[in-house]
C-alpha positions in Angstrom: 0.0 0.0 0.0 2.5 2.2 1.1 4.4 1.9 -2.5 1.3 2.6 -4.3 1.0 5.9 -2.1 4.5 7.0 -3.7 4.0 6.3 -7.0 0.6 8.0 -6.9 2.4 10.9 -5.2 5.3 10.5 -7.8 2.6 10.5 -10.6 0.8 13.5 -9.2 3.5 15.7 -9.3 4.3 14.6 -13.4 0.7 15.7 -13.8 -0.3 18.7 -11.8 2.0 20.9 -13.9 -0.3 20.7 -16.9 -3.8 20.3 -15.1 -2.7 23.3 -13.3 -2.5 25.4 -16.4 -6.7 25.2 -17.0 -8.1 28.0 -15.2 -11.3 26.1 -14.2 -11.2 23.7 -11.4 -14.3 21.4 -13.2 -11.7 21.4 -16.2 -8.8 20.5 -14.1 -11.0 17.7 -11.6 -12.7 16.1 -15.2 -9.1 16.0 -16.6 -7.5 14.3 -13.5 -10.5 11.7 -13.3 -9.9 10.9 -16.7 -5.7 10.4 -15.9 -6.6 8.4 -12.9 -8.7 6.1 -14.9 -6.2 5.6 -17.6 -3.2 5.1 -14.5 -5.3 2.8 -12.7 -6.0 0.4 -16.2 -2.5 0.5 -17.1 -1.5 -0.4 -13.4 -4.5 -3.2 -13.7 -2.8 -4.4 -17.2 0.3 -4.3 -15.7 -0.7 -6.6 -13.1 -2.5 -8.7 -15.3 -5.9 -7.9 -14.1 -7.6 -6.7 -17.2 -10.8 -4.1 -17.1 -12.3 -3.1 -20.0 -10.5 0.0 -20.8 -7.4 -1.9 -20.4 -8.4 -4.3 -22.7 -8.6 -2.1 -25.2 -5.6 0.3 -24.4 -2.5 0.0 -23.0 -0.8 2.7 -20.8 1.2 3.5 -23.8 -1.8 4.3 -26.1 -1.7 1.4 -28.2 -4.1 -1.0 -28.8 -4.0 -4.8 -27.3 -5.4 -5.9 -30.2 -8.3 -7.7 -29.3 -11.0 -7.7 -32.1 -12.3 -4.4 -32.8 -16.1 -3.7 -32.5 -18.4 -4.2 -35.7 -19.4 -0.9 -37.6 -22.8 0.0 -37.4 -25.6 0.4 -39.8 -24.8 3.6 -41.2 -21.1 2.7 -41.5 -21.5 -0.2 -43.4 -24.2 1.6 -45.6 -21.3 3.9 -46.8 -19.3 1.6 -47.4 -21.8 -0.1 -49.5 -22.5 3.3 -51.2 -19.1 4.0 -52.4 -18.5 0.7 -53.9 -20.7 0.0 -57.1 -23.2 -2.0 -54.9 -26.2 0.3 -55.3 -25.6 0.4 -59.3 -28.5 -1.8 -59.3 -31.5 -1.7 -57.6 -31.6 -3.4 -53.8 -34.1 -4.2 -51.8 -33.9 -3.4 -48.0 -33.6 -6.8 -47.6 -31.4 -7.8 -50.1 -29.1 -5.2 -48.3 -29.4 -6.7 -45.0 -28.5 -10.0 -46.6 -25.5 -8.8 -48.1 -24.9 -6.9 -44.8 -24.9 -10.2 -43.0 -22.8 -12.3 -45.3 -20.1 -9.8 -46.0 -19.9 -7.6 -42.9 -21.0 -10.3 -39.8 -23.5 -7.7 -39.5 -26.9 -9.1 -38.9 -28.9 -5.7 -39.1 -32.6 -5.8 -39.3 -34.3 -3.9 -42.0 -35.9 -1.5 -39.6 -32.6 -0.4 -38.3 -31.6 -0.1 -42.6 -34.8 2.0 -43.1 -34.3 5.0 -41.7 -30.5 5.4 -42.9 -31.5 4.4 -46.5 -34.3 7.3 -46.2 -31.5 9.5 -45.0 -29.6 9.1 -47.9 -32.5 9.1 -50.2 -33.3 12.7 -49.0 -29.4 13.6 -49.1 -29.6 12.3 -53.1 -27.1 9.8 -52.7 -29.5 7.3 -53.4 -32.8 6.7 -55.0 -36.0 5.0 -53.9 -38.2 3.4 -56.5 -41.3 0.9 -56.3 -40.7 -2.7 -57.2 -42.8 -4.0 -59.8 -42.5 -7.8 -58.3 -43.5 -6.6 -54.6 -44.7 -3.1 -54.4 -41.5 -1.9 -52.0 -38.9 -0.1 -52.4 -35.7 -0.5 -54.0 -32.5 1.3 -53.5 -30.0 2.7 -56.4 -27.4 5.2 -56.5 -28.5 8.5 -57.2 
């Protein structure tokens, strides 16, 4: 205990320097939570005791290179848009489909809609009526 009071004290003093030159004290307390956290994770991954924020980072800033979280619906979607997916006309769930198989995103169409409509109204894409099934289908604009 007593050695985690020094370097805590010894870490302080590298620190207060810099916090010290914000003016506001909820600026300064915000920025020292956020340098405690980060200490206390890379003292944790040190030790071997792994939190989440660890996990991800290590005290050095790098990443530990555990599998990164899948991009969402709207990421994918522009993605999808600036390859020549949409060249031909998609159904919302034709899209999910492809979503699924070449993403590992298993998005449902009602999370699709609303970002498709987006993009409609933004004239990246256009929305016309299927003549099979009376919905829409999606194709660059």
């Amino acid at each position: 205990m007593n050695k985690q009071m020094e370097k805590l004290k010894k870490q302080l003093a590298e620190i207060s320097e810099v916090v010290n030159t914000f003016k506001s004290e909820a600026v300064q307390v915000k920025i020292a939570e956020k340098l405690f956290d980060v200490l206390i994770d890379a003292d944790r991954f040190e030790d071997g005791d792994l939190s989440k924020r660890a996990q991800r980072f290590r005290a050095d800033g790098e990443t530990t290179g555990l599998v990164r979280k899948k991009p969402g619906a709207t990421r994918v979607l522009n993605q999808l848009l600036a390859t020549d997916f949409f060249d031909v006309p998609r159904s919302i769930s034709s899209i999910a489909n492809y979503c699924k198989e070449n993403y590992d995103s298993d998005f449902k169409t009602s999370e699709l809609s609303g970002i498709l409509l987006k993009l409609v109204n933004e004239d990246k894409l256009r929305r016309e009526k299927s003549r099979d099934n009376n919905r829409f289908d999606y194709v660059k604009a």
